[in-house]
MIZA-496842 format. One record per residue (C-alpha): residue in one letter; y, z, x. Coordinates in steps of 0.05 Angstrom, whole numbers, plus 32768, in hexadecimal, padded with zeros to 4 digits. Each point is the difference from the previous one (the first is absolute). Layout:
# residues N
aYZX;...
This chain:
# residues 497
x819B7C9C830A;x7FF180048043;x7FB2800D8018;x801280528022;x801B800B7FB7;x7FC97FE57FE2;x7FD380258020;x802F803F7FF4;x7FF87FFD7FBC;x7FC07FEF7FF7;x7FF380348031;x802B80357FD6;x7FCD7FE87FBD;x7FC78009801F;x801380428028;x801D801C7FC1;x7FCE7FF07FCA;x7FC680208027;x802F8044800E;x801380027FB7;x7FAE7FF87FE9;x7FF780338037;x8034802F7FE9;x7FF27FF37FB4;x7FB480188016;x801E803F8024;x8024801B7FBE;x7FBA800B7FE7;x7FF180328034;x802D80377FCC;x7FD77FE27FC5;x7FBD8015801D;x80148043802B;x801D801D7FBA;x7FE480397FE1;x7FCA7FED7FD4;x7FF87FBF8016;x7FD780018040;x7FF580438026;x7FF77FF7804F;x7FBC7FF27FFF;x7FFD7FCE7FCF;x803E7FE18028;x7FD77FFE803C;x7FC57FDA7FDF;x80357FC67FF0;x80218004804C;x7FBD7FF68022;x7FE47FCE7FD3;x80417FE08008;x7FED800B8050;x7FCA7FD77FF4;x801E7FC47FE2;x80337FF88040;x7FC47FFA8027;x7FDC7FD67FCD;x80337FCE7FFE;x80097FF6804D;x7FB97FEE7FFE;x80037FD87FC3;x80287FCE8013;x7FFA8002804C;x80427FDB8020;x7FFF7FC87FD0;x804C800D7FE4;x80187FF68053;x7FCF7FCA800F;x80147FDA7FBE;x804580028019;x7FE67FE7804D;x7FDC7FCC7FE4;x80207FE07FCA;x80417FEA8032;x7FD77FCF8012;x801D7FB77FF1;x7FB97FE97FEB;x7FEA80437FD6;x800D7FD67FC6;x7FF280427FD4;x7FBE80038019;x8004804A8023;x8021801F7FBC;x7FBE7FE47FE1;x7FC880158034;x802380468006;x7FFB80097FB0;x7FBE7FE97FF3;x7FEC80298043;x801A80417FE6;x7FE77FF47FB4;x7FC37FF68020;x7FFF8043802A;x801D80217FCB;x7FD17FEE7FCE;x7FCA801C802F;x802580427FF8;x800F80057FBD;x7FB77FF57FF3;x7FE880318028;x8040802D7FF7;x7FF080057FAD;x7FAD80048010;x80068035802B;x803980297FF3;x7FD7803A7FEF;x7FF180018044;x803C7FF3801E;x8019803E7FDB;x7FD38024801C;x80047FEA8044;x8051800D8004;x7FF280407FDC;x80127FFB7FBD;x7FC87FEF7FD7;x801E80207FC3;x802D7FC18004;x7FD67FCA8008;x802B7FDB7FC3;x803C800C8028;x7FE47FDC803C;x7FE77FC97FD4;x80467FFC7FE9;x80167FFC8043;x7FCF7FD38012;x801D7FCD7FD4;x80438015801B;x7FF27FE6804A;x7FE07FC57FE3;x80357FE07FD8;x803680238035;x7FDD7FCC8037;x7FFC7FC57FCF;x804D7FFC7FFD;x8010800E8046;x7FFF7FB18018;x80297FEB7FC3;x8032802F800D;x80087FF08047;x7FFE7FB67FEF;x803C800C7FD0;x8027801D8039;x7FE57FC88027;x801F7FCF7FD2;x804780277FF7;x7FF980147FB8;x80158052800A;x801D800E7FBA;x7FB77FEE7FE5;x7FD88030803D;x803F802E7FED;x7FED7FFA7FAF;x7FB680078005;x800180488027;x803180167FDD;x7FEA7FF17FBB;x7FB4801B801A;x8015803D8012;x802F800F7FC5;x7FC07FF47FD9;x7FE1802F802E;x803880377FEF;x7FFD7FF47FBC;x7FBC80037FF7;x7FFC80478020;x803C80167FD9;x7FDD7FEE7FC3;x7FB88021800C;x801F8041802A;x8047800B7FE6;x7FEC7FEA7FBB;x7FBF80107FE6;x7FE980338029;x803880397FF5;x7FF97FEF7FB7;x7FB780027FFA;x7FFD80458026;x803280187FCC;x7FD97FF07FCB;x802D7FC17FEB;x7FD37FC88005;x80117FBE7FD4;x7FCB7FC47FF0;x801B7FE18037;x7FF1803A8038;x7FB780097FDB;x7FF57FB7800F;x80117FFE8041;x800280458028;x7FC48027801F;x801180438020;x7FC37FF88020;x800F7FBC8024;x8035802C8020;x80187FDC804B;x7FE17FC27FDC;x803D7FEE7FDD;x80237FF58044;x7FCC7FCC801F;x7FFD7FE27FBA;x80487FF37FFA;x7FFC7FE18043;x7FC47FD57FF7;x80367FE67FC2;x80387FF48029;x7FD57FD8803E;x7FE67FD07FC2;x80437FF37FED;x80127FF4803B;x7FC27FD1800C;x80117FE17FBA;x80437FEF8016;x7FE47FDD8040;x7FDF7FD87FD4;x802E7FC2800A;x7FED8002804D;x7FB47FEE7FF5;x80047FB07FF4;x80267FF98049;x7FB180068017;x7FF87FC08003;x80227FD98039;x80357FDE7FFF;x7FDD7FBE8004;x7FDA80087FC7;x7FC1801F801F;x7FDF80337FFF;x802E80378026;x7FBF80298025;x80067FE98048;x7FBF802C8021;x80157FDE8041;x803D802E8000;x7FD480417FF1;x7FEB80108043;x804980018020;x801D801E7FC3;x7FCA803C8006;x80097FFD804B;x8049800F7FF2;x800780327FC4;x7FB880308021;x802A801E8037;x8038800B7FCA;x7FC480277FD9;x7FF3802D803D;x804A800D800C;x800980097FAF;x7FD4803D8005;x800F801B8039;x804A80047FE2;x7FE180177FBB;x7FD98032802C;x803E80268019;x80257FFB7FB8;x7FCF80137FD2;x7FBE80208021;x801A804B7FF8;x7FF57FEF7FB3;x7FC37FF0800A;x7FE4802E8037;x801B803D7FDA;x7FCD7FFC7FC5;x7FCD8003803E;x800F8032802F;x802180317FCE;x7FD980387FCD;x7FEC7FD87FCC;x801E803D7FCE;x804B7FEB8020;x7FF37FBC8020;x80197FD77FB7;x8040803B8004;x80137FF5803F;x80067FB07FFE;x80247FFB7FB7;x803F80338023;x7FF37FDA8044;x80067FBB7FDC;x803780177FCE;x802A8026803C;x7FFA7FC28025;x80297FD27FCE;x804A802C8014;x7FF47FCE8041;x801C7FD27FCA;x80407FFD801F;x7FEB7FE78048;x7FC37FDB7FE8;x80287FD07FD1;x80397FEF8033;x7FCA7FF48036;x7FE67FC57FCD;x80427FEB7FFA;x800D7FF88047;x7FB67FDE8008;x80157FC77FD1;x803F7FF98021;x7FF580098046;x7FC57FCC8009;x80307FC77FFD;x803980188017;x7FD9800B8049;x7FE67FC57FFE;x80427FDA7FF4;x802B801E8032;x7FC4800E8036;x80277FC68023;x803C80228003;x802C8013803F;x7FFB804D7FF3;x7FCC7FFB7FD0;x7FE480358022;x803680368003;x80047FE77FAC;x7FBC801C8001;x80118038801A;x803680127FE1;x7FD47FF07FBB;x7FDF80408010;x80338032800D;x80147FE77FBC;x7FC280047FD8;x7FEC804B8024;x8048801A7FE8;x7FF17FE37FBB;x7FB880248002;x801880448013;x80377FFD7FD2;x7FC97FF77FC7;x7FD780348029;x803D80347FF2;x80117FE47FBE;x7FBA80187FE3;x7FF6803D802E;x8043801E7FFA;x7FFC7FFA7FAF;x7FA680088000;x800C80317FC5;x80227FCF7FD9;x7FD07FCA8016;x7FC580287FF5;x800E80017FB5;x7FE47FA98008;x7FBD802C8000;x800D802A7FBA;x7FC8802D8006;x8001803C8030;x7FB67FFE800A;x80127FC78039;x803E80228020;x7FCE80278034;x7FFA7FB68026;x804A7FF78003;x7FFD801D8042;x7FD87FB7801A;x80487FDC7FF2;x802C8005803A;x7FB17FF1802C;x7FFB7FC47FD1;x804D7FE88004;x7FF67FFC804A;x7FCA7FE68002;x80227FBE7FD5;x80337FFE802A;x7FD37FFA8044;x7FDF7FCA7FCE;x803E7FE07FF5;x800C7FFC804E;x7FC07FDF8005;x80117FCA7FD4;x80477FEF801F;x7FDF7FF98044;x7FCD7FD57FEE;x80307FC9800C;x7FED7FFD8040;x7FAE7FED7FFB;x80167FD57FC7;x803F7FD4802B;x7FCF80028039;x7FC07FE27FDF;x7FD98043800F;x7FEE800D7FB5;x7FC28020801E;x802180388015;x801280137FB7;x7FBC7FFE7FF3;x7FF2802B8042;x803180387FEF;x7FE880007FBA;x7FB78012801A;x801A802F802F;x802680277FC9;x7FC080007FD1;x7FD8801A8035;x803B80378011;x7FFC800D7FB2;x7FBB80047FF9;x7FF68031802F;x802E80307FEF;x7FEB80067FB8;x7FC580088014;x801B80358029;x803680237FD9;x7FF07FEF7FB9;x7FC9803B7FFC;x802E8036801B;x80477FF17FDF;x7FE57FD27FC5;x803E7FD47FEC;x8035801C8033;x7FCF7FE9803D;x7FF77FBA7FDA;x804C7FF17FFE;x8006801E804C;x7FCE7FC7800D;x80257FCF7FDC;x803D801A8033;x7FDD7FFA803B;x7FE37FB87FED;x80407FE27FEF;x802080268042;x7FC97FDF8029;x80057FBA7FE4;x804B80058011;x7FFF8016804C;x7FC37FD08012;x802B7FC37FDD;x803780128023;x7FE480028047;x7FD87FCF7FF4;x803E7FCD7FE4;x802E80158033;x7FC97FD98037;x7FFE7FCA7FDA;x80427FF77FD2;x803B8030801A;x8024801D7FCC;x803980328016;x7FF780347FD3;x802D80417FFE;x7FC3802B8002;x802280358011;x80367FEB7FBC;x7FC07FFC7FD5;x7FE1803A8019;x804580237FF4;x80017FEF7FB8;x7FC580197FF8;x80018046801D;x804980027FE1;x7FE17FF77FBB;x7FCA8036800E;x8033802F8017;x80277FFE7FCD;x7FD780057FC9;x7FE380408029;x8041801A8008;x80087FFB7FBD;x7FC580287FF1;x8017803A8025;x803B800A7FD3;x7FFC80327FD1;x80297FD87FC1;x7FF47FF77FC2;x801C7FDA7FC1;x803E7FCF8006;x8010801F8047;x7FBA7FEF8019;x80017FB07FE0;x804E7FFC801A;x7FEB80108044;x7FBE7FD18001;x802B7FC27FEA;x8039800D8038;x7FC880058031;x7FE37FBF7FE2;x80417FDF8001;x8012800E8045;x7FBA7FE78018;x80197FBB7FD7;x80458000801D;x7FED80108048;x7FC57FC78003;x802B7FCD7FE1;x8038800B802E;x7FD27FFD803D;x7FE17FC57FEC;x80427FE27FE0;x80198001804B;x7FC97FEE802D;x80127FBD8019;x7FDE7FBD7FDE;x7FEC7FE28045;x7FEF803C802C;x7FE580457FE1;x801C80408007;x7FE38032801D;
């Protein structure tokens, strides 16, 4: 087997077992949006305190799955880095698991839920054992063993699933009925209520953690020593630190609208408006999986053909390709919302469906982002990713700030638009001085506004029934046909205009 289909495949494992956990996690989004499972508000208590935990673990484990990677290439690592950067994150997170536990009252408080502080001890523990197995995991991929990183997500986050299929499809419909068994009375508590979610997490990170378990001896070098090298903490810090700042600034422009909303919202509608924000912000499923997919892929692909004759033009022509496939799954979910819609069961969230087509878009401009970071990444500028990122938090900030306290979720995923927009034009100029790409702006850009027409074109009709789906899929189709046969033709060296 040669080395490109080597790394294909093990590419393919690793790409594919983290969409499938990912996925798997989305089909719970219909468990807890059902009637008489979790009403909007209590929805919105588990979106924001999951807010909290992106953030949390960005700061937990501050760079140390990149600079393990850096680092141990070295010819004379001798295992040494794996070890410093375990016991230097068991340490840190020790520290916070200590304090996390002691103190959650306060936390709760703080974040604005102190009517959960159990949840955010839950959570807590969450974070804690989430950043113990971050360094084994990258070492396995480090090592080239993907079915077991493939395995160990997959098998954590069907425990996950289970789990919450037990405790909210399971026990509670029967106990409000009035059907409760010995086993229910042992184990459910309406009153733990959003509980049972972090709980079934905190089970499915120990598993995980459990399973990892066969990792821990490889602490000790490979000479028989001890493996804690502290002559290699200062670089190692030096390295991962500016990955921490950039880590949060990108966390910043995903996740801060969660967060922010609980603050700058009534306090009556605050929990309401997050739990349809956070549940109407799931039917981006379609664009945010593929843009994973293409992040595995893309990464080494770049990098093996940056030395290319047109390698540029390839580039190029990369993103005609991934915009068409983005506004195709832009149209596929707004031309058919009402079917899509019923992924959220209750009605009590359809009032935020009107966020989607804001929040497709903005994925999209995301996506763009990410394909054009080839060019600080083939040109040793990784600062600039770092730069843009802090730019775009600072854009986001600012705006929610702005917007959130007038139009409440709609201005938070205008924000989100705007960010991602931003992010998108400054890379772009910024590449093109730097790294010339040739892209078909005015192609993408076309794909784009074709998409939005469309859909609004579709809008205007008045159809209903089969005549009205009929129509929608022709109009989807010929988007399809017409963008592959454009791109089918442009020419491999030289791209079309």
């Amino acid at each position: 087997m040669s080395v490109l289909r080597k790394l294909a495949g093990q590419t393919a494992i690793y790409g594919l077992s983290s969409i499938v956990a990912r996925f798997l996690n989305y089909l719970l989004t219909p468990l807890y949006t059902s009637r008489g499972v979790f009403a909007p508000a209590a929805y919105g208590v588990i979106t924001s305190l999951y807010a909290w935990t992106a953030f949390l673990n960005v700061v937990l484990t501050y760079g140390m799955e990149t600079t393990f990677f850096r680092f141990a290439n070295k010819q004379e690592d001798g295992g040494r880095t794996y070890a410093t950067a375990v016991y230097l994150l068991s340490a840190t997170t020790a520290v916070f698991l200590l304090l996390g536990l002691l103190f959650g009252d306060g936390i709760a408080a703080f974040i604005g839920y102190p009517e959960h502080a159990t949840s955010v001890r839950l959570l807590v523990v969450v974070i804690a054992m989430d950043a113990l197995t971050v360094v084994p995991m990258a070492r396995l991929r480090q090592e080239n063993r993907p079915w077991k990183f493939a395995a160990i997500n997959v098998v954590s986050v069907l425990v996950n699933i289970g789990l919450n299929l037990f405790f909210l499809a399971y026990c509670m419909p029967r106990y409000n009925a009035g059907e409760a068994n010995a086993l229910i009375n042992a184990v459910y508590d309406p009153a733990f209520g959003v509980g049972y979610v972090f709980l079934a997490n905190v089970a499915s990170s120990g598993l995980k953690l459990l399973l990892l378990l066969p990792e821990w001896p490889a602490l000790r070098a490979k000479d028989g020593r001890g493996g804690f090298d502290a002559k290699r903490l200062g670089p190692m810090l030096a390295f991962g630190l500016p990955l921490l700042v950039a880590g949060l600034a990108g966390m910043t422009n995903e996740t801060a609208d969660r967060v922010l909303m609980k603050h700058l919202l009534p306090a009556e509608v605050a929990d309401g408006q997050i739990g349809i924000y956070g549940a109407c912000y799931k039917l981006a499923i379609l664009i945010t999986l593929f843009i994973q997919a293409f992040r595995f892929a893309a990464e080494p692909f770049f990098f093996s053909h940056a030395r290319e004759k047109n390698s540029a033009e390839t580039f190029a022509r990369i993103m005609n390709i991934f915009v068409a496939v983005c506004m195709g799954a832009f149209l596929l979910v707004m031309l058919f919302l009402d079917l899509f819609k019923w992924f959220i069961p209750n009605p009590a969230y359809w009032p935020g469906l009107v966020v989607v087509p804001v929040l497709l878009l903005a994925n999209v401009f995301l996506g763009i982002y990410y394909n054009q970071s080839v060019w600080y990444k083939l040109s040793d500028r990784t600062h600039a990713g770092g730069t843009i990122a802090i730019i775009g938090a600072v854009i986001t900030l600012v705006l929610l700030f702005w917007w959130i306290p007038v139009w409440g979720y709609l201005g938070a995923a205008w924000a989100t638009l705007i960010c991602y927009a931003s992010m998108a034009a400054i890379s772009y100029v910024w590449g093109q001085k730097h790294y010339p790409i040739p892209y078909n702006v005015q192609r993408v850009l076309g794909y784009m506004a074709a998409g939005v027409f469309l859909w609004w074109g579709c809008e205007q009709l008045p159809l209903e029934g089969a005549m009205k789906y009929a129509l929608r899929a022709l109009v989807l189709l010929g988007f399809v046909v017409v963008a592959w046969r454009m791109e089918r033709g442009a020419p491999r060296g030289k791209l079309a205009g």
